[in-house]
C-alpha positions in Angstrom: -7.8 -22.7 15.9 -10.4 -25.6 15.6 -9.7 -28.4 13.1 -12.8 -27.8 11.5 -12.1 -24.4 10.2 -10.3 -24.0 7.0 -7.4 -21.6 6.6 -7.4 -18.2 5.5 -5.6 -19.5 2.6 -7.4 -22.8 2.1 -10.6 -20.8 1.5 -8.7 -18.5 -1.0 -8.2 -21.7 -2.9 -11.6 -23.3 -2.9 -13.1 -19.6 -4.2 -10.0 -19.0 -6.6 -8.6 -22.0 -8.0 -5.4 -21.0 -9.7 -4.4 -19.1 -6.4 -1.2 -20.8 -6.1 0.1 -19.9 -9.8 -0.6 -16.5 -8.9 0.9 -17.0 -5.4 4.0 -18.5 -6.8 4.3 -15.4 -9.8 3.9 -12.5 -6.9 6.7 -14.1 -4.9 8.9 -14.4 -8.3 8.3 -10.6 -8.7 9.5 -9.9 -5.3 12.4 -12.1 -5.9 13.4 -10.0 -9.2 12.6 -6.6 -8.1 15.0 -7.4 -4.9 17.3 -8.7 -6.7 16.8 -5.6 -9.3 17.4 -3.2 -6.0 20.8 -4.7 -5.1 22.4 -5.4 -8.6 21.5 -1.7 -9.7 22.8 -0.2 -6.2 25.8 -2.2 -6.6 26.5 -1.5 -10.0 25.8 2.4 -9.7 28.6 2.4 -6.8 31.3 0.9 -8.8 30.6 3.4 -11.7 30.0 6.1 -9.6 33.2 5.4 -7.6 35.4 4.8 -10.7 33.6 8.1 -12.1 34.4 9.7 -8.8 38.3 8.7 -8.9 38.8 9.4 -12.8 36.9 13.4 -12.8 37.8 14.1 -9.5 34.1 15.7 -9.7 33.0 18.9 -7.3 29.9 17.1 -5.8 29.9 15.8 -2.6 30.8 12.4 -2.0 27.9 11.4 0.2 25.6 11.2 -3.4 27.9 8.1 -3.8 25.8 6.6 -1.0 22.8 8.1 -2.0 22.3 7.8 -5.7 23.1 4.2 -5.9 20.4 3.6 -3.2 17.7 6.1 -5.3 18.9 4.5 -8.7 18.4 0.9 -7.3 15.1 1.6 -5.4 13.5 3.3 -8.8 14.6 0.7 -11.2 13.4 -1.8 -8.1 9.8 -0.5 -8.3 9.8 -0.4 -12.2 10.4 -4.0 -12.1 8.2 -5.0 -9.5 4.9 -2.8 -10.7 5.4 -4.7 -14.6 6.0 -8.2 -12.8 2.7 -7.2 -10.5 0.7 -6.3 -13.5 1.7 -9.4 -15.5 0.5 -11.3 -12.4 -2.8 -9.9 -12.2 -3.3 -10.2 -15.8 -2.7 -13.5 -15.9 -4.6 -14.9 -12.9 -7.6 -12.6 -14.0 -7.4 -14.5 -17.5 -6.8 -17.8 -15.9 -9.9 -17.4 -13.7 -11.9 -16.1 -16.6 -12.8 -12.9 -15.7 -12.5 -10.3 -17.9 -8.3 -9.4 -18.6 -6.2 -7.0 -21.3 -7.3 -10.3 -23.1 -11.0 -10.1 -23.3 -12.1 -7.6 -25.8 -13.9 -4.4 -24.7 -18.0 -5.4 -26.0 -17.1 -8.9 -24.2 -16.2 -6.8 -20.8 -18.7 -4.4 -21.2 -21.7 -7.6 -21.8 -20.3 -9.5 -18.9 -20.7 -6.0 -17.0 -23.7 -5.4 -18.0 -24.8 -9.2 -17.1 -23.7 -9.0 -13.4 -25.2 -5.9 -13.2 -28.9 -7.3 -13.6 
């Protein structure tokens, strides 16, 4: 790579300044929603293991595997698709575009604007 050329990711800051915020919120989301996945996995197998041990239940054991892994990889997604919206949101209003911030008329002006 020539010396010369900027980065892929040094030319993402020049055009958006506040790049890194968002950077740095993204990779907090990804953080929580893996941390989501293994805390709920872990905490569905205990219950689901005491459960299993105190009902003597007639379903087959193997959904001890499986619904901890299903429970933590839903409640994983939930957690990263608000964290990824609050992201979005917040660099788009930090870059002053239009955001859930900026009324509807303004949007729809600024719209209209580019659009001439």
């Amino acid at each position: 790579m020539n010396g010369a050329e900027p980065s892929s990711e040094e030319g993402l800051i020049e055009r958006f300044p506040h790049y890194k915020t968002y950077k740095a919120c993204q990779s907090q989301a990804f953080m929580a929603s893996s941390v989501t996945l293994l805390g709920g996995a872990a905490i569905t197998y205990v219950l689901m293991d005491v459960g299993y041990k105190k009902f003597k239940p007639t379903i087959s054991r193997n959904w001890q595997i499986a619904a901890p892994i299903l429970i933590g990889a839903l409640s994983a997604y939930l957690v990263i698709m608000g964290k990824t919206t609050n992201c979005q949101n917040m660099w788009m209003a930090m870059e002053e575009r239009h955001s859930v911030l900026t009324p509807a008329n303004e949007r729809l002006a600024m719209r209209t604007k580019s659009d001439q």
